[in-house]
N, C-alpha and C positions, 0 to 999 in steps of 0.2 A: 676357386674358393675351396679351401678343406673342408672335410667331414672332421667336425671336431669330438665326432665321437661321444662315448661317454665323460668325456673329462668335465671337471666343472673350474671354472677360470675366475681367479679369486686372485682383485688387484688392488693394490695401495696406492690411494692418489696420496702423493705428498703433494703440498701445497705450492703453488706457481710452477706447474710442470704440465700441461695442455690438458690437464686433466677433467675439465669442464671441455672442450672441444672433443675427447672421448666419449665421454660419457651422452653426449648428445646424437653420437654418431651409434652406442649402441641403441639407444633410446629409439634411435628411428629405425634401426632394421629388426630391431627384437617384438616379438608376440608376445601378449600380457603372461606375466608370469615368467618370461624367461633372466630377467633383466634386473636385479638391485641394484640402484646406485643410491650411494648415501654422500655427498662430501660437502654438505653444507645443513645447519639449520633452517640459514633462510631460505634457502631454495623448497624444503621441504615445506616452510611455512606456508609458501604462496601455493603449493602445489598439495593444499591439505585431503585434494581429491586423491592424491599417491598414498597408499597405505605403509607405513614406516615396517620395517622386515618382522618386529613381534607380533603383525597383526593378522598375516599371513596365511589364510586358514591351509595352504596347502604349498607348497614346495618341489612338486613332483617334477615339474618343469623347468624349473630354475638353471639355467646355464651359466652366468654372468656375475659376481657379486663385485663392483665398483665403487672404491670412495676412499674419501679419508677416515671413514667410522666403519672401514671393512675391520674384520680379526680372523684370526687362525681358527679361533672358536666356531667360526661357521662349518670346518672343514669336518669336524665331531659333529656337527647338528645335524649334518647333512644326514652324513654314516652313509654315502652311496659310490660318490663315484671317485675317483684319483685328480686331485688336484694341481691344476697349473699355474703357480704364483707368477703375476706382473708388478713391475711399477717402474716409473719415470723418475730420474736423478736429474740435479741442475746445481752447477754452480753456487754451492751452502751462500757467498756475501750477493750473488745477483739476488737469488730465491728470496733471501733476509729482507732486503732492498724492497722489492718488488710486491714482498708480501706485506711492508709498511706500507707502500700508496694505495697498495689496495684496499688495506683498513680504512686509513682516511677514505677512501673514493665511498665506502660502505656508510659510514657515519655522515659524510656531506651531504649523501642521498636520503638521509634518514633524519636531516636536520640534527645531527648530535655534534658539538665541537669534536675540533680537528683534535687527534693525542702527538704529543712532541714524543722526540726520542726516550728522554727519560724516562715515564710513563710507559713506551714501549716496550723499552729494554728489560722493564722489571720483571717482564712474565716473559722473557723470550728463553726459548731453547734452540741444544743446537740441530737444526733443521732434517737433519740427514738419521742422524741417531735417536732421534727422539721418535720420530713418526714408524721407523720400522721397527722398533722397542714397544711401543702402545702396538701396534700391528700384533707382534706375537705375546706381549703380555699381557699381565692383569692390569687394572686401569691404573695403578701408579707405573706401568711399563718395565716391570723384573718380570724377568724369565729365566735369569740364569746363563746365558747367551751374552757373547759381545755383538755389536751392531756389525760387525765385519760379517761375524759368523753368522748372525741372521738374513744381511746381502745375499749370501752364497747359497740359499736354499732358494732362490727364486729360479725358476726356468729362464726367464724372461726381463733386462735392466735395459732398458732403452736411456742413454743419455740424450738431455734436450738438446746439447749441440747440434746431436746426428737423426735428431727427432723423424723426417721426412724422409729421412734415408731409411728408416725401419719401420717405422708405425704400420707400413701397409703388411710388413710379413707378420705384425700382431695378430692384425683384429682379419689377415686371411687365414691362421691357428683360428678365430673365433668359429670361424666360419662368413664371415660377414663382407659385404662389400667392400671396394677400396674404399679410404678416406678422403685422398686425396690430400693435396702439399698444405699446409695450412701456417699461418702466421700466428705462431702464438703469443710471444712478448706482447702485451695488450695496455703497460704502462703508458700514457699518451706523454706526448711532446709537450702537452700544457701541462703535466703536472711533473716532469722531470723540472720546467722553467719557472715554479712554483718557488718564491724565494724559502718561503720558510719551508717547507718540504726538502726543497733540497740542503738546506743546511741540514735537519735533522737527519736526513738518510746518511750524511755522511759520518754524523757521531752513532750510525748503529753500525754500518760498516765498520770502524773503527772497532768497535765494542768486539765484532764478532772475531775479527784479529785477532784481538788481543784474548778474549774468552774461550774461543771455541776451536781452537788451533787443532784438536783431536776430528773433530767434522769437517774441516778440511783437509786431512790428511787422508781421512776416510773416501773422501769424495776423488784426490789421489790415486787412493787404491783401486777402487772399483773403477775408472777411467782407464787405468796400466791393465787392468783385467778385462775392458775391453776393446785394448786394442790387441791384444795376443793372438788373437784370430779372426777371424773375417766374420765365423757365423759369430762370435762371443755373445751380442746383444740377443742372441734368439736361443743359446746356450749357455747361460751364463754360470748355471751351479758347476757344470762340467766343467767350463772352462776354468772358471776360479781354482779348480783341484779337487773339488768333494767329489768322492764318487756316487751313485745313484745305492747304492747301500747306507753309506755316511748320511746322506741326505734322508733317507727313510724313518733313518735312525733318531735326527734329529726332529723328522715333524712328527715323529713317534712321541718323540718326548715333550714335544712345545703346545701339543693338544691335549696330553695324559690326564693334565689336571684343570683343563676349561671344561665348562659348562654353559647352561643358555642363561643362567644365571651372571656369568662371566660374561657374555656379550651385551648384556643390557645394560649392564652397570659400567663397561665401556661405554657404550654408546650414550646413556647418560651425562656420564665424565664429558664427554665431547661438548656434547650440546652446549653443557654449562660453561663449559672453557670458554666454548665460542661467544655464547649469551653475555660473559665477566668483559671479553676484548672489545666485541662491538656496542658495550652500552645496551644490551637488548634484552638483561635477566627475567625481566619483566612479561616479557612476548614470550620466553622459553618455556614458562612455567605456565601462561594460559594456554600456550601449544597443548605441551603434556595434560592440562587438567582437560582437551579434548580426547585424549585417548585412557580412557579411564580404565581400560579393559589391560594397560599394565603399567599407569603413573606407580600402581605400589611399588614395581622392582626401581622404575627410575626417579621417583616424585623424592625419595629421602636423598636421593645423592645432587639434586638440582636445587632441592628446598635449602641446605646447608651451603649455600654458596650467592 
């Protein structure tokens, strides 16, 4: 196990990439305080004992920040130690796929009709570019930055193919125990065999062919850039080409003008994204009228939606 030092380990869970099977794994070896994970509403809802990151009184400890509502902006709030970006890539049309049954799976447990493709399609992006775009930007996701060029500043790209072939030299950087092999793809057999489910996945795959041909191309590149060398996934900005000045350079610039103002009104955004897909705007907004102590940064950008 590493001594991880001073670094502070700041990872984007993009969505259907074992990023819930991480996050539990730092869950159980981390000491309070050491540990944010954010990559769900509902998860937070049921877990209203977990204090959401603005409530925080103190941060000195803090080693880990995990999720899909992580940002860059944290790296300014911190203002202490040298950061080591992670995240998980996977296949833009399985992820797309994978991350409709899982909607459904959300809403069936929640007694809310099933959504068809259509309905889906209408708020989707494309999977790859858009999560690490929100990642370094402001909550519409400009930064100025291509999604290529924001890949390339991460330390760390584990693709899900080669998931169990690297995970453990992650979270041994964490400092953390192994993880051990883990079976992530968690779509079941009943709901691939699901007639009308599987018709519609087939018209969002389709869709994302025909739509998002740039995120897949992307998902391409980063792939040829880890296969270039053996460490790649544990080296990735090097590997890609930036050198460790370019790369300075770059989170110089992509922190210059966040604030903790700029992570709330992310994290906000999120929420209500999420609250609009699963049917749940409702529960998102008595969440927030619990935490009163900062609905004002987040309650105008949840209430408008």
């Amino acid at each position: 196990m590493n001594d991880s030092g001073d670094r502070f380990f700041l990872g984007l869970h993009i969505p259907k990439t074992a990023g819930t099977t991480l996050s539990g794994h730092i869950k159980g070896h981390s000491r309070n305080g050491q540990a944010y994970l954010c990559s769900s509403f509902l998860n937070n809802r049921k877990l209203l004992g977990e204090l959401d990151f603005p409530e925080w009184g103190s941060v000195e400890n803090l080693r880990i920040a995990f999720g899909h509502h992580t940002h860059i902006a944290l790296v300014k709030i911190l203002d202490l130690r040298k950061p080591y970006l992670f995240t998980f890539v996977r296949d833009p049309l399985d992820a797309q796929c994978s991350a409709f049954f899982q909607n459904n799976r959300v809403r069936k447990n929640n007694g809310i009709p099933l959504i068809g493709a259509e309905e889906y399609i209408a708020s989707l992006q494309p999977i790859l570019a858009h999560w690490v775009s929100r990642f370094f930007g402001d909550e519409s996701g400009k930064c100025g930055f291509t999604a290529s060029e924001l890949f390339r500043c991460f330390d760390c790209v584990i693709d899900m193919e080669n998931y169990n072939d690297h995970v453990g030299a992650l979270v041994d950087e964490m400092g953390l125990p192994p993880i051990g092999t883990q079976r992530w793809n968690k779509t079941s057999t009943q709901e691939k065999k699901d007639a009308f489910l599987s018709a519609e996945v087939k018209k969002i795959e389709q869709h994302c062919r025909e739509n998002f041909k740039d995120d897949l191309e992307l998902y391409r590149e980063i792939k040829a850039i880890l296969k270039s060398s053996r460490n790649a996934s544990m080296n990735f900005s090097a590997a890609s080409g930036l050198s460790a000045g370019q790369r300075s350079d770059m989170l110089a610039e992509l922190t210059r003008n966040t604030s903790e103002a700029t992570y709330w009104r992310h994290l906000a955004g999120a929420y209500a994204s999420e609250a609009r897909s699963l049917g749940l705007l409702a529960e998102t907004r008595e969440y927030l009228e619990r935490k009163r102590n900062w609905v004002d940064l987040l309650g105008e950008t949840v209430g408008k939606n």
